[in-house]
Every structure is written in C-alpha cells, then in structure tokens.
N, CA, C and O atoms as a Tinker XYZ file with bonds, in Angstrom:
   500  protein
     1  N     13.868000   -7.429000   -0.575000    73     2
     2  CA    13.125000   -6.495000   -1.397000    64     1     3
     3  C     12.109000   -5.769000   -0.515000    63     2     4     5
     4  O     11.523000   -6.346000    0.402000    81     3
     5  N     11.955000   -4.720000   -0.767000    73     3     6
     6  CA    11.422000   -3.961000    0.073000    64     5     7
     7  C      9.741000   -4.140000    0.125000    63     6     8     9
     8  O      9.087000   -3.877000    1.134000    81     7
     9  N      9.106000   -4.681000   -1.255000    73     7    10
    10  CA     7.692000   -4.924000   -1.434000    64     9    11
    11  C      7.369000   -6.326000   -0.197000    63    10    12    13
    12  O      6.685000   -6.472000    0.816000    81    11
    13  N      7.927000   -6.812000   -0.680000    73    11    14
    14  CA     8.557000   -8.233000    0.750000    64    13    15
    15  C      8.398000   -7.853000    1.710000    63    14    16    17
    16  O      7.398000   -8.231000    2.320000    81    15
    17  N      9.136000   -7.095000    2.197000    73    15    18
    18  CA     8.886000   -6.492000    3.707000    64    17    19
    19  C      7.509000   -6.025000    3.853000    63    18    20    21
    20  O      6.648000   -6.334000    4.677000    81    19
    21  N      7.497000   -5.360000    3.048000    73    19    22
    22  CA     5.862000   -4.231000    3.167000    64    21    23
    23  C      4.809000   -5.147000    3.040000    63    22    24    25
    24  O      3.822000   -5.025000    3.765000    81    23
    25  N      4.862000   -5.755000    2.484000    73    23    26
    26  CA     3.361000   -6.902000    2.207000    64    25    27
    27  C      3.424000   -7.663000    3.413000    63    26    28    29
    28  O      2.410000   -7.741000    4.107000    81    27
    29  N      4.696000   -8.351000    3.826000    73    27    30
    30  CA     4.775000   -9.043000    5.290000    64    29    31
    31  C      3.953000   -8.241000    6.310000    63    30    32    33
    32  O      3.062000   -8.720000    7.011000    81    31
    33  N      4.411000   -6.802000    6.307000    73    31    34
    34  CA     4.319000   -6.000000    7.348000    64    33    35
    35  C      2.756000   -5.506000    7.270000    63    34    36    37
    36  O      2.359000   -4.589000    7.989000    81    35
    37  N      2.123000   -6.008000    6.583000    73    35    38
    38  CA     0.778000   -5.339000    5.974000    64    37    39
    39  C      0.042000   -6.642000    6.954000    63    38    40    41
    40  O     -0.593000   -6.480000    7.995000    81    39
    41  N      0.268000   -7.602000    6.445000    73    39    42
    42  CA    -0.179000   -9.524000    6.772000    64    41    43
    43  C     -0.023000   -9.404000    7.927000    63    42    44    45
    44  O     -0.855000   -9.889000    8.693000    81    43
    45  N      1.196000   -8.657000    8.449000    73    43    46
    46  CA     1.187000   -8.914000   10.443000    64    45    47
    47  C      0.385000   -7.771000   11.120000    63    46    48    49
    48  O      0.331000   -7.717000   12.349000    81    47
    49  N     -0.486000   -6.494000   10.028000    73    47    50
    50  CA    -0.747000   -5.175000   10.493000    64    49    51
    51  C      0.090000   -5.030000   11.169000    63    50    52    53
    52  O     -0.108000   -5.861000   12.055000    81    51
    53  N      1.396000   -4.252000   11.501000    73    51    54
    54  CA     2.058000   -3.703000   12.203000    64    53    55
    55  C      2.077000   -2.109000   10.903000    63    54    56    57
    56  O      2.303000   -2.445000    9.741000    81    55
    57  N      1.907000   -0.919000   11.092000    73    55    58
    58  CA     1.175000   -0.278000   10.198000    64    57    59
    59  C      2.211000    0.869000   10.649000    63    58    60    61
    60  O      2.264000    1.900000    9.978000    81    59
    61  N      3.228000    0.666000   12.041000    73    59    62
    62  CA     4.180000    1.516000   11.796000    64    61    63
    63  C      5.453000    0.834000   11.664000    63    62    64    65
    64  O      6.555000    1.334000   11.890000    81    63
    65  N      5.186000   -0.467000   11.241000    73    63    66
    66  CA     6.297000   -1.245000   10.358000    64    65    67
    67  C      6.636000   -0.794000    9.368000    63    66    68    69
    68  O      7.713000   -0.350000    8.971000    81    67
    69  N      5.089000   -0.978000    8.680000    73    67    70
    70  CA     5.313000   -0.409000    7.472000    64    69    71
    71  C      5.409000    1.110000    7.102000    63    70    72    73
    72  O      5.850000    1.470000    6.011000    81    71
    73  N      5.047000    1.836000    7.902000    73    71    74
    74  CA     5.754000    3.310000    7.933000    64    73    75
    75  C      6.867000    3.560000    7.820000    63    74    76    77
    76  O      7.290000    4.406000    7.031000    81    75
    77  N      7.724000    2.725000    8.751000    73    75    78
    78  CA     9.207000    2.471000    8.787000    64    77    79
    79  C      9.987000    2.449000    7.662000    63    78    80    81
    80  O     11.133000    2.790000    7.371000    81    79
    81  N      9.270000    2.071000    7.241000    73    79    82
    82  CA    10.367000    1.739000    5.886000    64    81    83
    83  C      9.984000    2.551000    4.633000    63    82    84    85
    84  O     10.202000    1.938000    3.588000    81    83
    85  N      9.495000    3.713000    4.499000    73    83    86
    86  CA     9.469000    5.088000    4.241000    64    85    87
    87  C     10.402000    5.879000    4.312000    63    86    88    89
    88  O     10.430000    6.320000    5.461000    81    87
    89  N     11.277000    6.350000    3.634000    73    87    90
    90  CA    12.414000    7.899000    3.596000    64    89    91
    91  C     11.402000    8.861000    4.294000    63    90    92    93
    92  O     10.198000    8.999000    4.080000    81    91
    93  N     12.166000    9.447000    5.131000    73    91    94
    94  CA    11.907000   10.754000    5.742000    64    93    95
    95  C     10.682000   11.691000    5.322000    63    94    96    97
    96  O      9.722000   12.128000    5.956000    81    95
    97  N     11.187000   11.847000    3.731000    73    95    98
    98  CA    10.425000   12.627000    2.882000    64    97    99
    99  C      9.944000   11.331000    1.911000    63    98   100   101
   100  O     10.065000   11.284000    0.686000    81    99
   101  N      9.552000   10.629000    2.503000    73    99   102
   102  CA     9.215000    9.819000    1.216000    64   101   103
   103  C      7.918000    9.905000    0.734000    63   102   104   105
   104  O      7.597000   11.051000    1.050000    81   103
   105  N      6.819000    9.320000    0.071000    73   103   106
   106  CA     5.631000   10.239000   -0.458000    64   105   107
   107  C      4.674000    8.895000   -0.841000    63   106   108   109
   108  O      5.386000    8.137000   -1.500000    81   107
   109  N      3.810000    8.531000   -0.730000    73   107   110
   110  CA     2.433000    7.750000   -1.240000    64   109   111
   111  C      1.920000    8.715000   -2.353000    63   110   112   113
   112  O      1.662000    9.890000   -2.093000    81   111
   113  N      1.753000    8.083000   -3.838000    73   111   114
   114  CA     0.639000    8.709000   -4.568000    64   113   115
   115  C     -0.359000    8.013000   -5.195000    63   114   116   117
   116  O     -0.074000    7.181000   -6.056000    81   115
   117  N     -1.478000    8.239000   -4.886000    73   115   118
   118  CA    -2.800000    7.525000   -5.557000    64   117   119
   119  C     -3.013000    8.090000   -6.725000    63   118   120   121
   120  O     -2.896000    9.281000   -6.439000    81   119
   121  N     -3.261000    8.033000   -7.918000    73   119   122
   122  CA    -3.596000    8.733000   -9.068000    64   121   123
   123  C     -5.014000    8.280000   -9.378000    63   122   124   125
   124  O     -5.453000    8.992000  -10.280000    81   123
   125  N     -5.715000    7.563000   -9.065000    73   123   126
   126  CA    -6.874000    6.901000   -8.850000    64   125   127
   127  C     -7.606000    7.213000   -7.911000    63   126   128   129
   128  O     -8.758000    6.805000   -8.061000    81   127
   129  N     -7.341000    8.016000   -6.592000    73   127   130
   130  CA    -8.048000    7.985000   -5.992000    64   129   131
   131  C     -9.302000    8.607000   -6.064000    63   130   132   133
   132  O     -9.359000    9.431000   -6.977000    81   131
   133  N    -10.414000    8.475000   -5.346000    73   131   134
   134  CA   -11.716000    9.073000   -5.977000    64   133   135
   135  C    -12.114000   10.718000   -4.693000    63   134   136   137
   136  O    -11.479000   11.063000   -3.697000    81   135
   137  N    -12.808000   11.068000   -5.040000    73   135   138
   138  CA   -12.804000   12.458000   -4.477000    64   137   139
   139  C    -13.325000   11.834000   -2.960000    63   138   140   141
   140  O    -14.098000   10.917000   -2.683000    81   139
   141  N    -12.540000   12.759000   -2.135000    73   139   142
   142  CA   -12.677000   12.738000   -0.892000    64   141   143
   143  C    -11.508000   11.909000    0.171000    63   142   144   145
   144  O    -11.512000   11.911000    1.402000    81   143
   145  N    -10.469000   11.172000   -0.824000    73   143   146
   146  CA    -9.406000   10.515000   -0.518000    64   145   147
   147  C     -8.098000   11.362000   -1.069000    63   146   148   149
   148  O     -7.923000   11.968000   -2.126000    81   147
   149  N     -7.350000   11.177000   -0.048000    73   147   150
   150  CA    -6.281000   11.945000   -0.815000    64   149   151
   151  C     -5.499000   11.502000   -1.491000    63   150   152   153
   152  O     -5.064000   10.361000   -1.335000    81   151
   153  N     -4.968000   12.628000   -2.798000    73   151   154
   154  CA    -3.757000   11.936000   -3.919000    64   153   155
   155  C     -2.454000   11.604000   -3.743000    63   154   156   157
   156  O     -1.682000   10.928000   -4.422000    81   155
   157  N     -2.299000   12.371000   -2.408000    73   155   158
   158  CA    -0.701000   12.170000   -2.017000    64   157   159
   159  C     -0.830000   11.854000   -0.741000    63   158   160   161
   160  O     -1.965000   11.627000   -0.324000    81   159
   161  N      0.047000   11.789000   -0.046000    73   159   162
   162  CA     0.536000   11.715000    1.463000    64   161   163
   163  C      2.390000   12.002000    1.371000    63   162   164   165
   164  O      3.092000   11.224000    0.725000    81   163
   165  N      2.798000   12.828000    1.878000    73   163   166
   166  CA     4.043000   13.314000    1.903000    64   165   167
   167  C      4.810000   13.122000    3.134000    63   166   168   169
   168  O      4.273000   13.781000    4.024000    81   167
   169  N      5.641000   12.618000    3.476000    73   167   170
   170  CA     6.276000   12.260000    4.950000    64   169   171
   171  C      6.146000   10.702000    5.090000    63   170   172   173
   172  O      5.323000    9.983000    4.523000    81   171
   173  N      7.311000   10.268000    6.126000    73   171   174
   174  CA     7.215000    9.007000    7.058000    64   173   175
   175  C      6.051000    9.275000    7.903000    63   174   176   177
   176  O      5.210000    8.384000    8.021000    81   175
   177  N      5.890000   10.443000    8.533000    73   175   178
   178  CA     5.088000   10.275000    9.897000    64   177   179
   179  C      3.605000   10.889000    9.463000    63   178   180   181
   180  O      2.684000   10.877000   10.280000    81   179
   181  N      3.435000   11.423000    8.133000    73   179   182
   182  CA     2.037000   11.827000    7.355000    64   181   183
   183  C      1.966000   10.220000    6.973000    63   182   184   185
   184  O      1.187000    9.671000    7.752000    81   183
   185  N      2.534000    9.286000    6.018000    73   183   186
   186  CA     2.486000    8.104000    6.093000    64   185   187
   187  C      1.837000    6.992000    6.876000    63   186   188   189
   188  O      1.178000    5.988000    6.606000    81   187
   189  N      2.399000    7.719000    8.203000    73   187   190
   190  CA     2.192000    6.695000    9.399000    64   189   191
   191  C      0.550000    6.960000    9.987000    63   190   192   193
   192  O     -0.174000    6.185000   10.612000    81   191
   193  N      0.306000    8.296000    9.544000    73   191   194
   194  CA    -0.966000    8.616000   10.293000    64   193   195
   195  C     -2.073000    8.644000    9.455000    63   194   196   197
   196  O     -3.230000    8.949000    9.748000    81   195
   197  N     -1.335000    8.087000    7.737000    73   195   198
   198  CA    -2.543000    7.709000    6.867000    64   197   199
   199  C     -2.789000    6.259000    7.154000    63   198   200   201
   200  O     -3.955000    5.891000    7.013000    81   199
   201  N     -1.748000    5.209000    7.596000    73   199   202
   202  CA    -1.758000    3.991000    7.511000    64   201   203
   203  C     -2.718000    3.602000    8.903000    63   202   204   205
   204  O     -3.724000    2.898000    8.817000    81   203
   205  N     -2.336000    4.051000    9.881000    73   203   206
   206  CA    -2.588000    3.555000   11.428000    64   205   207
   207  C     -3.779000    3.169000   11.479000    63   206   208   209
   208  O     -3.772000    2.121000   12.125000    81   207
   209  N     -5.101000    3.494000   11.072000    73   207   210
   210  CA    -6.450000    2.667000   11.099000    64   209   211
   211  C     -6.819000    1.833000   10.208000    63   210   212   213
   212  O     -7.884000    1.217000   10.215000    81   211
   213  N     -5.525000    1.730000    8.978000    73   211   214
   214  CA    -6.229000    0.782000    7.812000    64   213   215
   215  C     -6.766000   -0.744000    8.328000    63   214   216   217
   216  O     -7.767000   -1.276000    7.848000    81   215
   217  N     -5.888000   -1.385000    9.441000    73   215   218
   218  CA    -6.236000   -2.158000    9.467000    64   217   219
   219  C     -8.058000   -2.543000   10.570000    63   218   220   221
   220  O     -8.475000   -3.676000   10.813000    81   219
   221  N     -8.537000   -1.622000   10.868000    73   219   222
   222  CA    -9.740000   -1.450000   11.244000    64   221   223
   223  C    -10.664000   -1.326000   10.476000    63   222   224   225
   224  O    -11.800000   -1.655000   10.817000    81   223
   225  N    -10.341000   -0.730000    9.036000    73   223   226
   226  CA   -11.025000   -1.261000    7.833000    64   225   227
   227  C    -11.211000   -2.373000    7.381000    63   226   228   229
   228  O    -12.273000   -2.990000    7.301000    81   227
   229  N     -9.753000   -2.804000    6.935000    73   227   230
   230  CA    -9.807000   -4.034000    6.085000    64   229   231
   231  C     -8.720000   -4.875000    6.949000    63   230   232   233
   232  O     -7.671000   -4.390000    7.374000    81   231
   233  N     -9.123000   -6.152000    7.129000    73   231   234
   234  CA    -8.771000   -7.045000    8.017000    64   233   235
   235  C     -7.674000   -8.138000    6.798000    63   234   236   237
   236  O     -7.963000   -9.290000    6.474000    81   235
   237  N     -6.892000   -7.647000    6.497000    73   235   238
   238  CA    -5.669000   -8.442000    5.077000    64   237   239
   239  C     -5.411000   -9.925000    5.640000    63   238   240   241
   240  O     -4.681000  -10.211000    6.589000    81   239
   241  N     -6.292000  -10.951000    4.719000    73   239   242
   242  CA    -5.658000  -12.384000    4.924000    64   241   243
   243  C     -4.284000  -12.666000    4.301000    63   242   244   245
   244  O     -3.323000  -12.943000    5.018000    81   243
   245  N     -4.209000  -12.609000    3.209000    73   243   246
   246  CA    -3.451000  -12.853000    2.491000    64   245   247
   247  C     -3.325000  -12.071000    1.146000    63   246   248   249
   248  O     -4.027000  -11.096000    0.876000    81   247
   249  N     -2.217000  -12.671000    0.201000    73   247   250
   250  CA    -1.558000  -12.010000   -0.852000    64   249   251
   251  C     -1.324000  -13.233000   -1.658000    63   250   252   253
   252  O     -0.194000  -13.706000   -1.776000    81   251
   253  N     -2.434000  -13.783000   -2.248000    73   251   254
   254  CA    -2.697000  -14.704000   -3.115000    64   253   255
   255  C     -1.865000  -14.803000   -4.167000    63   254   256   257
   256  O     -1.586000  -15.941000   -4.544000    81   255
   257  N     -1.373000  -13.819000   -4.767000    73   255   258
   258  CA    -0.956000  -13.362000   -6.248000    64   257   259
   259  C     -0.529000  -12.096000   -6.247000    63   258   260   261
   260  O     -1.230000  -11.103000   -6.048000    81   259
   261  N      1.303000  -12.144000   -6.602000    73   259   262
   262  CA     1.920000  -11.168000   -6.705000    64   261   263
   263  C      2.633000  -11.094000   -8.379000    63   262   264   265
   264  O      2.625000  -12.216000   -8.886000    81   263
   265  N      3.029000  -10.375000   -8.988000    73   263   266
   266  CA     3.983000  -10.610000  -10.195000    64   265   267
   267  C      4.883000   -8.986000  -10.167000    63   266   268   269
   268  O      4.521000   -7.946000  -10.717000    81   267
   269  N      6.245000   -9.238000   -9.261000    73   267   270
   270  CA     7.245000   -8.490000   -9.906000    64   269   271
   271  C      7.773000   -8.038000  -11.454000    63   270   272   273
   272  O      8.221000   -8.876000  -12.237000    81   271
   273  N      7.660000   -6.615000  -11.784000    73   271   274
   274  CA     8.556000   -6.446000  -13.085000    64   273   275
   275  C      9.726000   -5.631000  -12.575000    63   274   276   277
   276  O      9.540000   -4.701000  -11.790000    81   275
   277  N     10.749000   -5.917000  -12.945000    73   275   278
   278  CA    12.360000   -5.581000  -12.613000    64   277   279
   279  C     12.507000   -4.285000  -13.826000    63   278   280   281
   280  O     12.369000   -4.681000  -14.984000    81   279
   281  N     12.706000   -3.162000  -13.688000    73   279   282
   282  CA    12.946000   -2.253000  -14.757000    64   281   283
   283  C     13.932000   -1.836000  -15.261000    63   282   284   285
   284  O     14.613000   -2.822000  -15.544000    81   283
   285  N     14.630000   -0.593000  -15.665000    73   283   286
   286  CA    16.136000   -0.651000  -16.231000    64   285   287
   287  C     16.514000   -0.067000  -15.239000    63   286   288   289
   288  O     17.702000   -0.229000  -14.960000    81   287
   289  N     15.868000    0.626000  -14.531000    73   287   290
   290  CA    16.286000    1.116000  -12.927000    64   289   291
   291  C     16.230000    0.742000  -11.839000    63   290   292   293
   292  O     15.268000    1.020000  -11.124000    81   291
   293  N     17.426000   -0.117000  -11.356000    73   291   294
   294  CA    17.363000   -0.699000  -10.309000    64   293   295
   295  C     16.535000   -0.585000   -9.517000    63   294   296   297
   296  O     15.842000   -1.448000   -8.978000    81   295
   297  N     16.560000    0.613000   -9.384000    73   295   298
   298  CA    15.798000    1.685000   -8.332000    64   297   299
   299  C     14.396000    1.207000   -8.296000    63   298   300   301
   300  O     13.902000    0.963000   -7.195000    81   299
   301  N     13.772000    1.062000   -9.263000    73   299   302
   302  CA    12.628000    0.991000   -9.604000    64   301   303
   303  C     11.690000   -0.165000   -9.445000    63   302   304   305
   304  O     11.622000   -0.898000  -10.432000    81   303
   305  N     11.209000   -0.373000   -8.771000    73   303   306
   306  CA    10.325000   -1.642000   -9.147000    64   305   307
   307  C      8.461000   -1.673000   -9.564000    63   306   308   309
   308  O      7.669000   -1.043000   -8.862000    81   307
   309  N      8.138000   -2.252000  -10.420000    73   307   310
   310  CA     6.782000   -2.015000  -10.588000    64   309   311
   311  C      6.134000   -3.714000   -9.890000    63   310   312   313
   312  O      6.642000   -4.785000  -10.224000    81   311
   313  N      5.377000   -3.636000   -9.259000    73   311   314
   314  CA     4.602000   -5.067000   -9.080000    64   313   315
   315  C      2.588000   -4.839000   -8.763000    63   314   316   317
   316  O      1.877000   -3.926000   -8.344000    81   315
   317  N      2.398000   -6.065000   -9.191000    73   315   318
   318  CA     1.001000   -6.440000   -9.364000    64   317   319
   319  C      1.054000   -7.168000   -8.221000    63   318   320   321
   320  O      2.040000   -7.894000   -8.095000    81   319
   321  N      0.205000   -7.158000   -7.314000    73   319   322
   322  CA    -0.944000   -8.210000   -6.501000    64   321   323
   323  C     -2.019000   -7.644000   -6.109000    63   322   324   325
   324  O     -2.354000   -6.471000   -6.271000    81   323
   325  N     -2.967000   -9.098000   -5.206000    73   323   326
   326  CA    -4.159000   -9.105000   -4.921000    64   325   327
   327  C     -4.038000   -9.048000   -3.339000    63   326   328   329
   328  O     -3.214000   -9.803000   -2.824000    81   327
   329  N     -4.754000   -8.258000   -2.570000    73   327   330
   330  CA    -4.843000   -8.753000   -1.547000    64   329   331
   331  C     -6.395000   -9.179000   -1.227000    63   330   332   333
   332  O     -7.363000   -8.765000   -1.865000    81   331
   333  N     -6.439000   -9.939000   -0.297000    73   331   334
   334  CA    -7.734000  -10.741000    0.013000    64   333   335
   335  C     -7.861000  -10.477000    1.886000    63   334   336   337
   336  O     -7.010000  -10.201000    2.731000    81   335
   337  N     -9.227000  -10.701000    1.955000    73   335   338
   338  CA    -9.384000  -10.444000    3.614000    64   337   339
   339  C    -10.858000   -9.929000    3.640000    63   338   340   341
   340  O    -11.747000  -10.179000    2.825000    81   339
   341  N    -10.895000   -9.443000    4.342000    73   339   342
   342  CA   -12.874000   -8.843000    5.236000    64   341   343
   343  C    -13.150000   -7.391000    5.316000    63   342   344   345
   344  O    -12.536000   -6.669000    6.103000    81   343
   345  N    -13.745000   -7.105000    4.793000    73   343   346
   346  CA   -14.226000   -5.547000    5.626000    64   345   347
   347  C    -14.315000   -5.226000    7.231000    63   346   348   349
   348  O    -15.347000   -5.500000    7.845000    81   347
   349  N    -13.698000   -4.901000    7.586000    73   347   350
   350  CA   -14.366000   -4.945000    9.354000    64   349   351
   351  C    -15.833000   -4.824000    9.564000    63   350   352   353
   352  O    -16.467000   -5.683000   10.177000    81   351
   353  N    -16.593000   -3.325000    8.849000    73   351   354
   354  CA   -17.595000   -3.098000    9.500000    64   353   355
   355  C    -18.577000   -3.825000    9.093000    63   354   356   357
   356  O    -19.686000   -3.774000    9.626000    81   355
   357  N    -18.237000   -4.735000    7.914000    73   355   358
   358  CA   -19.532000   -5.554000    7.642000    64   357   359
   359  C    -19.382000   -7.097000    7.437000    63   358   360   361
   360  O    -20.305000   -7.905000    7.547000    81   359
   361  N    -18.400000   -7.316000    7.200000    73   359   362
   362  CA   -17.696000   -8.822000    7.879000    64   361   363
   363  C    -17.799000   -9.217000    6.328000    63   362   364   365
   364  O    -18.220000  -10.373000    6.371000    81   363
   365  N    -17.660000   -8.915000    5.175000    73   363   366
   366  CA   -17.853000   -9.069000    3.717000    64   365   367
   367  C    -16.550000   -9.406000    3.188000    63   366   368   369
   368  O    -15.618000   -8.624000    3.375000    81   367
   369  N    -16.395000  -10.386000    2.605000    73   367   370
   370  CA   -14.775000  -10.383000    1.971000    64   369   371
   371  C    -14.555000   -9.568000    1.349000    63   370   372   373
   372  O    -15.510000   -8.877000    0.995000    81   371
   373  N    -12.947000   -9.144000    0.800000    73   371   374
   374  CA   -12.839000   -8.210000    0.449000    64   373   375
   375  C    -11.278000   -8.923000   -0.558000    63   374   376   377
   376  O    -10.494000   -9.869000   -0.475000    81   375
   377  N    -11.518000   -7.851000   -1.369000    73   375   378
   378  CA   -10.542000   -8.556000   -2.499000    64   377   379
   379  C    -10.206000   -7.074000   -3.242000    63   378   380   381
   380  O    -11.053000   -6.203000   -3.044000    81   379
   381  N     -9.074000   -6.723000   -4.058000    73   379   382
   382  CA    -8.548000   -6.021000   -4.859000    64   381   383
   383  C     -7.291000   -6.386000   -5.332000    63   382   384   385
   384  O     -6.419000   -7.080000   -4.809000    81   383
   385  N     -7.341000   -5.712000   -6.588000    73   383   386
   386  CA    -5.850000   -5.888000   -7.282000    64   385   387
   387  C     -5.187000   -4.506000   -6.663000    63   386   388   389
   388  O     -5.679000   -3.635000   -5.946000    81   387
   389  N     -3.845000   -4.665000   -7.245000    73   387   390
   390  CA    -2.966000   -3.412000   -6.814000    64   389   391
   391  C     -1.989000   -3.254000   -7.860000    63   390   392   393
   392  O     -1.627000   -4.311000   -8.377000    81   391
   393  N     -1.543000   -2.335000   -8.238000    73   391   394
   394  CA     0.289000   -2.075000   -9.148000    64   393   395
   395  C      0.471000   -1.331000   -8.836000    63   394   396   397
   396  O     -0.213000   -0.436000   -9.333000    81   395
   397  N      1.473000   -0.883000   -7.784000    73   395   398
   398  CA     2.247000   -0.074000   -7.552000    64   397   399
   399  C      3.934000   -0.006000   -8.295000    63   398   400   401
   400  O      4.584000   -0.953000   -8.738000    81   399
   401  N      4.318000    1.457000   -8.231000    73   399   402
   402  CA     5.871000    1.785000   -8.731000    64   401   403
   403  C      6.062000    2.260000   -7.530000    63   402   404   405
   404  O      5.437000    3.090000   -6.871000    81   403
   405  N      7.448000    1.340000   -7.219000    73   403   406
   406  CA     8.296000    1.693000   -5.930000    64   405   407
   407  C      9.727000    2.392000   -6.251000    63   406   408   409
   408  O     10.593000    1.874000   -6.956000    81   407
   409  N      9.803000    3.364000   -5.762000    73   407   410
   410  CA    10.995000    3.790000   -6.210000    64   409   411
   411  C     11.978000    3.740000   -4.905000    63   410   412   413
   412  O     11.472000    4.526000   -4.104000    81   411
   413  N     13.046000    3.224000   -4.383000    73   411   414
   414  CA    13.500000    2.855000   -3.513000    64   413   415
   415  C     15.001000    4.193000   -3.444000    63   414   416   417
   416  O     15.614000    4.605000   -4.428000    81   415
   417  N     15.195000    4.525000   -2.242000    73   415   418
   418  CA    16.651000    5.372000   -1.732000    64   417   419
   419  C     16.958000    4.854000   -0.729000    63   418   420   421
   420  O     16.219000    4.363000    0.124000    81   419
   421  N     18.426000    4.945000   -0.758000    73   419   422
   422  CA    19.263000    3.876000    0.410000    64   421   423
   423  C     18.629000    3.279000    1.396000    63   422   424   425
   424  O     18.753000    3.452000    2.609000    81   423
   425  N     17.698000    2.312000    0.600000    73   423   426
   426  CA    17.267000    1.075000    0.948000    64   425   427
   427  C     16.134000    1.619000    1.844000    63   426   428   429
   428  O     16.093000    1.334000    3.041000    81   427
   429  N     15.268000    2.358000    1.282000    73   427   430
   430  CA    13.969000    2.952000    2.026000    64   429   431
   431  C     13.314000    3.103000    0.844000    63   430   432   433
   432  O     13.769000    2.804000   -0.260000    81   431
   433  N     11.835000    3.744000    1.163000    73   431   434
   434  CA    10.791000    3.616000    0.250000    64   433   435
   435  C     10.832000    5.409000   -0.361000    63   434   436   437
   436  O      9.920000    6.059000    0.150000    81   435
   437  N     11.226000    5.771000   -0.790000    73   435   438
   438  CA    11.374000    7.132000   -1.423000    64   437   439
   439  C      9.432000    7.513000   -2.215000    63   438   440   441
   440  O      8.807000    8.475000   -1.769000    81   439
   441  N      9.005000    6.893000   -2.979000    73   439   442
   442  CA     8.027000    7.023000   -3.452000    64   441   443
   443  C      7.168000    5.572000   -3.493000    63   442   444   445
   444  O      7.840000    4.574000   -3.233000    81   443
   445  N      5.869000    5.388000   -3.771000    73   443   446
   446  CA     5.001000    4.178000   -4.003000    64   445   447
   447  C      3.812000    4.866000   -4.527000    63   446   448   449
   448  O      3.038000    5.460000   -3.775000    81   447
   449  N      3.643000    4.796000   -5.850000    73   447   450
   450  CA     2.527000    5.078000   -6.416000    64   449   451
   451  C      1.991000    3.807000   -6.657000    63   450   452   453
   452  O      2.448000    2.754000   -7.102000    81   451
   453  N      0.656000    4.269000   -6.154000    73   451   454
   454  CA    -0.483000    3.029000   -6.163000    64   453   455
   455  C     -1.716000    3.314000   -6.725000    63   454   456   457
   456  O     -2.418000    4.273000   -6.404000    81   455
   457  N     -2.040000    2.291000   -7.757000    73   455   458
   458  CA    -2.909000    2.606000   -8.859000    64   457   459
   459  C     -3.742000    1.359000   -8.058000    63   458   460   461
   460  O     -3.241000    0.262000   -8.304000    81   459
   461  N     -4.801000    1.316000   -7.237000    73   459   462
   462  CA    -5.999000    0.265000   -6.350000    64   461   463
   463  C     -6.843000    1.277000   -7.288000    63   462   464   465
   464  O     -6.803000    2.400000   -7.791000    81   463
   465  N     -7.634000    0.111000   -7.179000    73   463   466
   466  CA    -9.461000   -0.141000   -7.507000    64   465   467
   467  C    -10.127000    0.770000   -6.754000    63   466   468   469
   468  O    -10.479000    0.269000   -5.686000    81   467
   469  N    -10.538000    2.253000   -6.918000    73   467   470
   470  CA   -11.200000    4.001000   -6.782000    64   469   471
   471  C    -12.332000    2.559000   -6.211000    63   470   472   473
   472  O    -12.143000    2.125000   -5.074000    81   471
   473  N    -13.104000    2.124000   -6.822000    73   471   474
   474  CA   -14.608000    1.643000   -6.220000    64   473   475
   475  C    -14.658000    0.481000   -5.275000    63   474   476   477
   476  O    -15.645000   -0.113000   -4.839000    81   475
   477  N    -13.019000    0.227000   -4.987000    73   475   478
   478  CA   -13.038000   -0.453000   -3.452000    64   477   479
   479  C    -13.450000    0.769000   -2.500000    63   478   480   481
   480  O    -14.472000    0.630000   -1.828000    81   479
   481  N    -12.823000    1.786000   -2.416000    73   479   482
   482  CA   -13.271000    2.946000   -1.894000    64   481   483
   483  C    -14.622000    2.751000   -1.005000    63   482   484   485
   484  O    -14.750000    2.481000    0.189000    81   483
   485  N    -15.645000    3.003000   -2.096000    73   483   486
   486  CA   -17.042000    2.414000   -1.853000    64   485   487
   487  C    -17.878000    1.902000   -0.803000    63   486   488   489
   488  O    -18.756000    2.255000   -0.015000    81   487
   489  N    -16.873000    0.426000   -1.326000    73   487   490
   490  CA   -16.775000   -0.526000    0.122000    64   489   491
   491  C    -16.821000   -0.258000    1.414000    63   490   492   493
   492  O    -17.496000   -0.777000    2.303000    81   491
   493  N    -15.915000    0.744000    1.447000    73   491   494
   494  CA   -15.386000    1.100000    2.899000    64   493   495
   495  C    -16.166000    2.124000    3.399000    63   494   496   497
   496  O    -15.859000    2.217000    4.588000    81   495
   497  N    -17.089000    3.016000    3.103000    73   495   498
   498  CA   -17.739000    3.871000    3.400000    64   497   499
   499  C    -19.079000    3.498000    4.026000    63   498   500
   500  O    -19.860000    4.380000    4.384000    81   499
C-alpha cells in the first residue's frame, strides 16, 4: 500500500523517497492550509522541493496510530494517523493528527489531499 511506503519513507526522512512515489503530474492539496502556505503543490519534482526541508522542521519519531478506510474505489484510499516527534528549532515535541485521500494511478500517488492541523503551522514559525 502505498500510505505504507510513504509513512516508512517519512520515519527514514528520505524526502525524495517519498517524492518518488508521486505520478509525474501528481498533486498535494491542503484545504486547510492557513495563509502563507500553499494549497496545492503540482508535480513530482514541485513535490520534491516542497518536501526536501521538512525534515529540518519536524524531526518524525513515529506513527503511533493509523486507521485505514477502504472505499468503493479501489483507487481510493482515505486514512487517519498521528505522527509524533520534535520541532527542530525548539526541541518541543510535536504531535498532530492527519486524514488524508489518496488517490493512487498505476501504482503511484496521483493525488493526496491532506486535511493536518492549520495551527501546527504555528509551531513551526
């Protein structure tokens, strides 16, 4: 499953792992995000160059709590987790929920809308 991979690939920061496994044109959308972050990201390699410092932010221990929902579209997957870990710049734990909809094409990430916590944001500033 492709969330599998991506959460692995998140836990090892390898950040053009997880780029990797992005369609060409595949697309990130935040619908949450708060002003000054962007709502989309469009591309593997726009992808790759939103991802590449996350982990200098937030330092990801783990993925405490996940819950897959399977939809009528294969294609489709919606899932809930938490990830847990530190802020870099202030050494503060750090915690959020997540639900993203993954919409998957020949076995790549076509879309991932991600509905995170706007006032983790905050945090990071």
């Amino acid at each position: 499953m492709l969330l599998d991979q991506a959460l692995d690939l998140l836990l090892k920061k390898d950040m053009a792992g997880f780029a990797d496994l992005w369609a060409d044109d595949g697309r990130m959308e935040f619908p949450f995000a708060p002003e000054g972050w962007p709502k989309e990201v469009n591309g593997r390699e726009a992808v790759h160059d939103y991802l590449r410092d996350y982990p200098l932010m937030i330092d990801v221990h783990e993925v405490p709590w996940r819950l897959v929902h399977r939809t009528a579209d294969p294609d489709v997957t919606v899932a809930e987790f938490d990830l847990t870990g530190e802020l870099v710049a202030t050494g503060r734990p750090f915690r959020n929920r997540y639900v993203v909809v993954i919409t998957e094409r020949d076995g790549r990430i076509a879309e991932w809308r991600d509905y995170w916590n706007p006032l983790a944001a905050a945090e990071l500033s």
